[in-house]
N, C-alpha and C positions, 0 to 999 in steps of 0.2 A: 294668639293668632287673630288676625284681622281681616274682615272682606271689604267689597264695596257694595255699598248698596244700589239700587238702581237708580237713589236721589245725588249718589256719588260722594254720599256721606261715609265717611271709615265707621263699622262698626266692630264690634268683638263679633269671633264665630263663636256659634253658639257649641259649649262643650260638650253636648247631649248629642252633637252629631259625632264627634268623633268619637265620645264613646259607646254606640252605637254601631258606628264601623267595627271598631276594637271587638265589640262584644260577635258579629257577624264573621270577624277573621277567625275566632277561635273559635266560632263553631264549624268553618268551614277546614279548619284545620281537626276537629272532633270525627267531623262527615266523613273525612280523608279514613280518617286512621279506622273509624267503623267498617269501611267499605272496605279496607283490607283484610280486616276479620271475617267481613263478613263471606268473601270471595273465599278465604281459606275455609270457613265455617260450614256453609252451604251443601256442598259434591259429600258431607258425612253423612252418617247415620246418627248424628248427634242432633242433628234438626228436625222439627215437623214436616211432614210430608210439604205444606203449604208454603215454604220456604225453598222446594228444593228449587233449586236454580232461579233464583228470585234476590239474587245480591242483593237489588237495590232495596225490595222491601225490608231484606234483612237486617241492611244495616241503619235504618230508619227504627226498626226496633229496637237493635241495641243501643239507637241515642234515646230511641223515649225510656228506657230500663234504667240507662246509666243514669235519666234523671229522676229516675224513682227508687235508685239505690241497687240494682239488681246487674248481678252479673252478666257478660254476652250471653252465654250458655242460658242464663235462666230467664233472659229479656228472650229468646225464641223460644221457651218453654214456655211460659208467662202469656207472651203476647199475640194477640190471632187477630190477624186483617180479613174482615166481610167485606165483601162489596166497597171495596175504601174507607173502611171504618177501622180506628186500631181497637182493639178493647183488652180489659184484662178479664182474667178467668177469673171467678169469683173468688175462691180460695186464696188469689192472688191482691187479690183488692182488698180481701180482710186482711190480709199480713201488711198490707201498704198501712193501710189504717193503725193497726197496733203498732208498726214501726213508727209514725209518726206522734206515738203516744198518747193517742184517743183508745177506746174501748169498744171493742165488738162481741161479741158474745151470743149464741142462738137457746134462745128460749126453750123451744120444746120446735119437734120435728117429727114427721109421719109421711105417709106418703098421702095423707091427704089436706095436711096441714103443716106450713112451718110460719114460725114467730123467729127474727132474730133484731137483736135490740143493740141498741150502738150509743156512746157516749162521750162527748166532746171533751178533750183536755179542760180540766179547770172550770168544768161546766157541770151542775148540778141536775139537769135537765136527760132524760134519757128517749131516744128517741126509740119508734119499734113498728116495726115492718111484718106485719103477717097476710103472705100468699096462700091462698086455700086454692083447690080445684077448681072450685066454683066462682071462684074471682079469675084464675089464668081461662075458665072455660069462655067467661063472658067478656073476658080483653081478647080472645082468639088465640091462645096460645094453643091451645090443645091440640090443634089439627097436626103439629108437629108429633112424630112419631115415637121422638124422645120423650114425650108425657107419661108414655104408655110402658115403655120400659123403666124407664127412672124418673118418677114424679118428683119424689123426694128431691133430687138434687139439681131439678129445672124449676121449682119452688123457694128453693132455699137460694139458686143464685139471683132470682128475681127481690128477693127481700135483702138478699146482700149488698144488689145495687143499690136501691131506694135510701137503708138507711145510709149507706157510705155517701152518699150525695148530697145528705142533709148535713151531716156532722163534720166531713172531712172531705170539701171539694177540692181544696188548695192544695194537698196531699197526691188528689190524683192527677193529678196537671194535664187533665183534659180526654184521662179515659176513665170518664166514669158511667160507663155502660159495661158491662161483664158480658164478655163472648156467650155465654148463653144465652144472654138476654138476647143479642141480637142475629145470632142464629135464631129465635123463636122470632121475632120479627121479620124476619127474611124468609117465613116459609113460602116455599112454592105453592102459587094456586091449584085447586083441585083441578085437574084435566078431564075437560066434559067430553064422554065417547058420542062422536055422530054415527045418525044409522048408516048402514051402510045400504049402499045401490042393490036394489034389483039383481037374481043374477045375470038376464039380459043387456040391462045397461054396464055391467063389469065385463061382459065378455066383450060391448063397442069398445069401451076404454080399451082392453087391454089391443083388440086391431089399431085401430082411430089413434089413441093418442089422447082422446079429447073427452070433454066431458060436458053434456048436456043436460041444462036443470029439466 
């Protein structure tokens, strides 16, 4: 195939656009065939609440699953969107990682302390992630209420992030942040109670309408 340049010189077109197209056709043909799963998928009881009536996010998930190896059904089990964020559950990022045939493994685990340690294919090197209290208290995790009930396992997804991002980024093709992690990032700020008026000035409000400093 040939164009014209804008000196009016013939040149070759360059292959890398058409197969570029090519590569966009068949994801748009992939998106097609997601969104109809995911249209049948949704109105179940087989999906997360966060999905219900959410086609589109839905089927956005089972293409990022399908590229991580993961069935529809477990690409919405798997996968949890914050705030425009996709992430996987930690549980689900260490299985990514051992599918890919790196090593994960957790040290030792309490609820006041987890170590877990991860190790690259072919790589002699072992990497290791230890979350204590005292480190999620002073990154601001705590204020989350999940701390308080289940330390242990808002701990343990925080080191499952860390080391899977050192050892096996190419594996997670760009969700390697673990839904717990950024649920702890995402908590809502403390709600500061104002005093309240006078009972005088509440009883103007409520005739008036209005409200006078």
């Amino acid at each position: 195939t040939t164009v014209e340049t804008a000196t009016g010189e013939i040149a070759e077109a360059a292959p890398a656009a058409t197969a570029a197209q090519s590569t966009l056709h068949s994801w748009a043909l992939a998106m097609y065939d997601a969104g109809n799963l995911a249209k049948a998928i949704v109105p179940t009881d087989f999906v997360p609440a966060h999905f219900k009536g959410k086609a589109g996010d839905a089927a956005v998930a089972i293409m990022k699953g399908a590229a991580l190896g993961l069935d529809p059904i477990a690409s919405l089990e798997s996968i949890y969107v914050i705030k425009g964020k996709a992430a996987l559950y930690a549980r689900t990022m260490a299985a990514v990682v051992l599918a890919a045939g790196h090593s994960i493994w957790t040290e030792n685990a309490s609820d006041e302390s987890v170590t877990v340690c991860a190790q690259r294919r072919g790589s002699d090197h072992v990497e290791t992630a230890t979350w204590t209290m005292q480190r999620a208290q002073l990154a601001g995790y705590t204020s989350n209420p999940k701390y308080k009930s289940n330390p242990q396992e808002m701990l343990y997804s925080k080191a499952v992030g860390e080391v899977s991002r050192k050892v096996a980024p190419e594996a997670l093709l760009g969700l390697s942040y673990s839904a717990e992690e950024i649920e702890l990032e995402n908590t809502e700020p403390v709600k500061i109670a104002r005093k309240r008026k006078p009972a005088d000035t509440m009883a103007a409000i409520e005739l008036t309408g209005e409200v006078s400093e």
